[in-house]
N, C-alpha and C positions, 0 to 999 in steps of 0.2 A: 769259308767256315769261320766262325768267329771264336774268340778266344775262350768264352765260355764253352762252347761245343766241343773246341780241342779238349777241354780239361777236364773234361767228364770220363771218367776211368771206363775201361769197357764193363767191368765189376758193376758199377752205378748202370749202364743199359741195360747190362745181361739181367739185373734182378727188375729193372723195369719192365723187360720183356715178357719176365714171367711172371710179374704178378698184373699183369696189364691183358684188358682184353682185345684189343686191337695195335697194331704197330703205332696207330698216332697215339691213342692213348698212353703209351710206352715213352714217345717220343717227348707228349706233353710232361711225364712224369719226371723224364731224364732230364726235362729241361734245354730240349734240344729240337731242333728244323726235325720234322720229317725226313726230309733230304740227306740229314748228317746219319738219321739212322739207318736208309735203307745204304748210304756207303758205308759204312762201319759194318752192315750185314752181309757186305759181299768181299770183305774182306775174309781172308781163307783162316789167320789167326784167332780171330773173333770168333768164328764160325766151330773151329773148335774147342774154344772156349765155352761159348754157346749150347754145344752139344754135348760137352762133359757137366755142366750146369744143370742142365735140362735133364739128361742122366740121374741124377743125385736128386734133383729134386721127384723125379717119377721110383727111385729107390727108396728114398723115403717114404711115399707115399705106399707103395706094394708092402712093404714094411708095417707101417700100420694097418693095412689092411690083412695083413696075415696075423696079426694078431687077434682080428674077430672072426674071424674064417670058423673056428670050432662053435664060436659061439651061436652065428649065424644058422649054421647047418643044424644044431640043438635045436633051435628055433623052428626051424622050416620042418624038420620032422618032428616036431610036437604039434605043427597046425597038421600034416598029414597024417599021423597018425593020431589025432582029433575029433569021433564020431561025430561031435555036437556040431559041427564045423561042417557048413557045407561041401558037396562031394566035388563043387567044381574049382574053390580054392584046393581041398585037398591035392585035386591031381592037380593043380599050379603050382604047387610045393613039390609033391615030387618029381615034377616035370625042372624045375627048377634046381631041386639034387641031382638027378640025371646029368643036366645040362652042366653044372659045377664040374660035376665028379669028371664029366669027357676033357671039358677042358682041363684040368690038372694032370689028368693020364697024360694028355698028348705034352704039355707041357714039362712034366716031369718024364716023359718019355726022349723029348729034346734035348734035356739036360743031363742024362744020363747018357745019351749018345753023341756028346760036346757037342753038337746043334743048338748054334743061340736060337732062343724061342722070342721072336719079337712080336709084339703085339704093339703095334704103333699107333700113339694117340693124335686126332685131330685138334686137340686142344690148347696145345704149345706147339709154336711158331717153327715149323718147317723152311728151311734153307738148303 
């Protein structure tokens, strides 16, 4: 490993990882072998690192998006309840509310029964 690969913090991978859409593209960003990344990701410290990271950034994200959630649903039931608006968008809307509204029941059903409700993204790097 070379001395530059040593001294890249796991901090500098870990945010490479996440804003990278592939491991090498991660690894070009870190400035670092392929090779250096995928050992640094099978270390078990990294790793939870990695996933308290990865955490925080999908909190935030839920976070802003609960923020449009009312606005959204305003939205959807003004094209449903919309004459001038064709009848097959309309039932797309409310099929769309429906579809919202189960998901949050069960979820806020999880949560009120301490059952973590995970819904896991394929989009950040799984280890």
């Amino acid at each position: 490993m070379s001395k530059r690969a040593q001294a890249v913090s796991n901090e500098e991978i870990i945010a490479a990882l996440l804003s990278a859409g592939s491991v090498k593209a991660a690894a070009t960003a870190a400035g670092i072998p392929v090779r250096t990344l995928y050992d640094r990701m099978n270390n078990a410290e990294f790793q939870t690192l990695y996933r308290s990271a990865r955490a925080e950034v999908l909190r935030a994200a839920v976070h802003n998006l609960n923020g449009h959630i009312q606005e959204a649903v305003n939205t959807i039931a003004e094209v449903m309840n919309n004459e001038k608006i064709n009848a097959a968008t309309r039932l797309q809307a409310a099929q769309t509310i429906l579809n919202t509204a189960e998901k949050y029941s069960k979820r806020l059903q999880a949560e009120e029964s301490g059952i973590k409700y995970d819904q896991s993204t394929s989009a950040l790097f799984e280890f």
